[in-house]
C-alpha positions in Angstrom: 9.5 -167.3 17.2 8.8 -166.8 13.6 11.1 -168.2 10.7 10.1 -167.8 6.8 12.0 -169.3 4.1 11.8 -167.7 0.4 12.8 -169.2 -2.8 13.3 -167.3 -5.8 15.6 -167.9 -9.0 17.0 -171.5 -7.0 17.9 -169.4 -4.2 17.0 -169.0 -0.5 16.4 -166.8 2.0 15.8 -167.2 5.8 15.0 -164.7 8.3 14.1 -165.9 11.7 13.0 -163.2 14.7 12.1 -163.7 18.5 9.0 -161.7 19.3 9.0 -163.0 22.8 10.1 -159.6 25.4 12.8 -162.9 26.7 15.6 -164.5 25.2 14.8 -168.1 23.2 17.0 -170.9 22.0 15.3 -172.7 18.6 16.3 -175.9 16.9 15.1 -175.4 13.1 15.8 -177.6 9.9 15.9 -175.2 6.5 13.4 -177.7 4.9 15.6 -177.9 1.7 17.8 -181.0 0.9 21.3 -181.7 0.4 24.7 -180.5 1.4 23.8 -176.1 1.4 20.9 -177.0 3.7 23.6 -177.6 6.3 25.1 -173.9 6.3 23.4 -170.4 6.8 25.5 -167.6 6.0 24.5 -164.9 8.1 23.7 -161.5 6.0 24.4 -159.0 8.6 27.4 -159.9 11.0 29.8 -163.0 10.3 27.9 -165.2 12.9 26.9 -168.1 10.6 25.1 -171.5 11.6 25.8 -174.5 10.2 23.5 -177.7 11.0 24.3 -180.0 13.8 24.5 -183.6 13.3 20.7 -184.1 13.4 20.4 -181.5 10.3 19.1 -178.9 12.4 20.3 -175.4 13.4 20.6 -174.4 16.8 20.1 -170.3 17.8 19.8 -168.1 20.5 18.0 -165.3 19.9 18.1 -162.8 22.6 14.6 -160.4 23.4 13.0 -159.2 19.7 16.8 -160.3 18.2 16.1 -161.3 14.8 18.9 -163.2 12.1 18.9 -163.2 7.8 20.5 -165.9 6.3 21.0 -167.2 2.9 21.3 -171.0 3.1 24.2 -172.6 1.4 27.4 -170.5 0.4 27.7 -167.1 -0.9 28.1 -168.5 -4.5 24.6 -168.0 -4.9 24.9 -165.4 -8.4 26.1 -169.1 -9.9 23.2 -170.8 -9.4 20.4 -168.7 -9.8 18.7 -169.1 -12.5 17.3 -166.9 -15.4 13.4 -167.5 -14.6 11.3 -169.2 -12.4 11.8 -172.6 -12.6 8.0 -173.9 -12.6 7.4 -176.9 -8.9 5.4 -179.6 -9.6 2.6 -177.9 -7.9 3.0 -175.5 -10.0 2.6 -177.2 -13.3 -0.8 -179.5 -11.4 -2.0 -176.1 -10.7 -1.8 -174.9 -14.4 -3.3 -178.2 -15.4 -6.4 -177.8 -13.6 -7.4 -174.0 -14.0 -9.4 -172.9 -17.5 
């Protein structure tokens, strides 16, 4: 199994895949806080996840099945922001390099 998250503009993407030849259940968590963590709207076919009572997700992928979801609603055009908003790793890593 192989699940990447990406952030841009205070939005986020996740695809997850099965590269496995046989079907496999996953239990993930999106690694993001608060309520839109909880719900994965489900990009290509209204099949969406939202998070059990443990926070994670639950999915059964069946052989190479793969799934692209944006976490939290569809409202996402609302909260995107007009550049990238700096982490504080970000700003350290500014800090250090001359």
């Amino acid at each position: 199994m192989l699940a990447i998250r990406y952030d841009w503009r205070n939005n986020s993407v996740l695809f997850v895949h099965n590269l496995a030849a046989i079907s496999k259940e996953v239990a993930f968590s999106t690694g993001l806080q608060g309520n839109e963590a909880c719900v994965l709207v489900n990009l290509l076919t209204e099949d969406h996840s939202r998070a059990r009572e443990d926070g994670r997700h639950h999915l059964l992928l069946e052989a190479y099945g793969y799934r692209w979801y944006r976490v939290g609603g569809l409202d996402y055009l609302l909260k995107r922001s007009d550049i990238e908003t700096p982490t504080p790793r970000d700003s350290k890593r500014k800090r250090t390099m001359h």
